[in-house]
C-alpha positions in Angstrom: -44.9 -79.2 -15.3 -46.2 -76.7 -13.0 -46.0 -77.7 -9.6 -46.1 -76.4 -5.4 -49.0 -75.3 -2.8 -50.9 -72.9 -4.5 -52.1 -70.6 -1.9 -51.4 -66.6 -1.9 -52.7 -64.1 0.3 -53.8 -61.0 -1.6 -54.0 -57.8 0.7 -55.7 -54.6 0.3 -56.7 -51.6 2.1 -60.2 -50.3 3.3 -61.6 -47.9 5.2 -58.7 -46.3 7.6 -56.1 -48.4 8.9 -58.1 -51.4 8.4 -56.2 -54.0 6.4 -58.7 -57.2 4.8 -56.6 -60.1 3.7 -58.2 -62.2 1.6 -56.4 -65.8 0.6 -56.7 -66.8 -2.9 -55.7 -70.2 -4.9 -55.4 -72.3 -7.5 -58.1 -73.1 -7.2 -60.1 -69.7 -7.3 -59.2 -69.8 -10.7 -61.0 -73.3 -12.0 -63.1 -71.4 -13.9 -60.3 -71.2 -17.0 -60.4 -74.2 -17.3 -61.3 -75.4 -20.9 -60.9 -74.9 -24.7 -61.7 -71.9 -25.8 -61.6 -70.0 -28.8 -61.6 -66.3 -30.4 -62.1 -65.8 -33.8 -62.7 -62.1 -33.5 -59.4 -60.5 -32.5 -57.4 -60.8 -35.6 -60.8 -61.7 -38.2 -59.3 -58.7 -40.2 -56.3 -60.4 -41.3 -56.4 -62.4 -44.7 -56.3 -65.0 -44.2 -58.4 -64.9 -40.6 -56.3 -66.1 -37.7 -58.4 -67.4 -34.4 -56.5 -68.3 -31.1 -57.5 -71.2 -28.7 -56.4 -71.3 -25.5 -56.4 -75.1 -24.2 -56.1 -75.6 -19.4 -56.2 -78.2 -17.8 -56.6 -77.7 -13.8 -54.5 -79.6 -11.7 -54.6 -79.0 -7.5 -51.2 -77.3 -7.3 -51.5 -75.3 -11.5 -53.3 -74.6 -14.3 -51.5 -75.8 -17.0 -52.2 -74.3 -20.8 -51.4 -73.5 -24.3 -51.9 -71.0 -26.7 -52.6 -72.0 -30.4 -53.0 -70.0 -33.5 -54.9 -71.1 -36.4 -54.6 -69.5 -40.0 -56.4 -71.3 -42.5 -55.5 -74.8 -41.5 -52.4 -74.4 -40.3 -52.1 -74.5 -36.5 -48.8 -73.3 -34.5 -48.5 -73.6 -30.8 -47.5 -70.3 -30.1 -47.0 -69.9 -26.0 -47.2 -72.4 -22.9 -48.5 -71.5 -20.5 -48.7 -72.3 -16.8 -50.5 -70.2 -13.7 -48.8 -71.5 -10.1 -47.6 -70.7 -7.2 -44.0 -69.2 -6.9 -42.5 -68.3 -3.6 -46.1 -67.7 -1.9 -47.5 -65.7 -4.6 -49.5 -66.9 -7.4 -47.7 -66.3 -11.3 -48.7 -66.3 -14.5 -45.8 -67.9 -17.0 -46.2 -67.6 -20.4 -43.2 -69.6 -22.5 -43.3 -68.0 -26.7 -42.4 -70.8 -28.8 -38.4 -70.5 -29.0 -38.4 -67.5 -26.2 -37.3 -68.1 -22.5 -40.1 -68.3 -19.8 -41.8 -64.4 -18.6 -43.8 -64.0 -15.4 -46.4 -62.5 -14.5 -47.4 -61.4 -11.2 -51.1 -61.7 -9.4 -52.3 -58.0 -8.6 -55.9 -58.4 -8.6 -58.4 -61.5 -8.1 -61.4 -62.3 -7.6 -64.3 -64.7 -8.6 -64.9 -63.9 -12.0 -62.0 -61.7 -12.8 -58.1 -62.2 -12.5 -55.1 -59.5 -13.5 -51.6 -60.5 -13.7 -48.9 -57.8 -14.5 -45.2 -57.7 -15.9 -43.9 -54.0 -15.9 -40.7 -54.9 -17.5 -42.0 -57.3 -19.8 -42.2 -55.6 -24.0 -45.6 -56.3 -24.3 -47.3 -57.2 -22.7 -47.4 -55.9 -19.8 -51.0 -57.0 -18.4 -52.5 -59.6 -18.4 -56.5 -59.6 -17.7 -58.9 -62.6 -17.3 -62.9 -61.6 -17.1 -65.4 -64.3 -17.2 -68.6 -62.8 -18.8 -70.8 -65.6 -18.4 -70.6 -69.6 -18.0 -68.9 -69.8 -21.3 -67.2 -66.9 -22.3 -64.2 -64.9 -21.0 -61.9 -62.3 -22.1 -58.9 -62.0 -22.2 -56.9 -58.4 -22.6 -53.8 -58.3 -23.0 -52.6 -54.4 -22.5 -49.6 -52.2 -22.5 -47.0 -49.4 -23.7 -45.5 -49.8 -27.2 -43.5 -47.7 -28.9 -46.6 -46.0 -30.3 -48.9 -45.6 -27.1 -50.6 -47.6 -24.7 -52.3 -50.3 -26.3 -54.4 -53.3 -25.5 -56.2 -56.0 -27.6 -59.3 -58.4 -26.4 -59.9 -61.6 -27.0 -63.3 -62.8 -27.1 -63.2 -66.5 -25.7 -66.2 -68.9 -26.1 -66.0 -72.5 -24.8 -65.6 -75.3 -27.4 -65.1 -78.7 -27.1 -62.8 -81.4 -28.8 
């Protein structure tokens, strides 16, 4: 289980030597909460795969999965958890039958949240954008052999 405070301070520079800090947590990121499901990414496949993403909020994490679904077969493909870690808020994503990979906060704020993993294969980023009350994307972007690359998720809230 994902467990600690929750708070992280996320710093950035303005105008001059001015420096805002502005404190972020958990809790700023409620709004993942949910089911929800994309149909879209992979619909080109035969047979079509969709991907739900299942969190659950909790005061101290966000705690998730990743599902794939091809026909009717359904595989849990990652866990996942967002907390905080030493003061800073992570993302960990857990494959099935692969060790745990963070992700670091580098960007936040009410609708949008970017997490990022330089030394991770792919990928590298990770970006949450809320495009309304029940729908997000999610991109998940970096360098492959072949180029830079990113693919979107389009998420719409479902229930169960």
């Amino acid at each position: 289980s994902c467990s600690d405070n929750g708070e992280a301070t996320k710093k950035r520079s303005d105008i001059g030597d001015v420096e805002l800090a502005e404190t972020y947590s958990i809790e700023n990121l409620k709004w993942i909460e949910g089911v929800w499901l994309d149909s879209t990414a992979f619909s080109f496949r035969t047979p079509k795969v969709s991907f739900i993403e299942k969190w659950k909020y909790y005061p101290d994490s966000i705690s998730g999965k990743g599902v794939s679904i091809k026909e009717n077969d359904t595989t849990i493909t990652s866990a996942l958890c967002i907390r905080e870690v030493n003061g800073k808020i992570k993302y960990i994503a857990r494959p099935a039958g692969e060790v745990m990979i963070p992700f670091s906060l580098i960007f936040m704020n009410d609708n949008e949240v970017i997490f990022e993993n330089l030394v991770n294969d792919f990928p590298q980023k990770i970006r949450y954008l809320k495009t309304s009350k029940d729908s997000l994307q999610v991109i998940i972007s970096g360098l492959r052999p072949e180029g830079e690359r990113a693919v979107t998720f389009k998420m719409k809230s479902v229930s169960f």
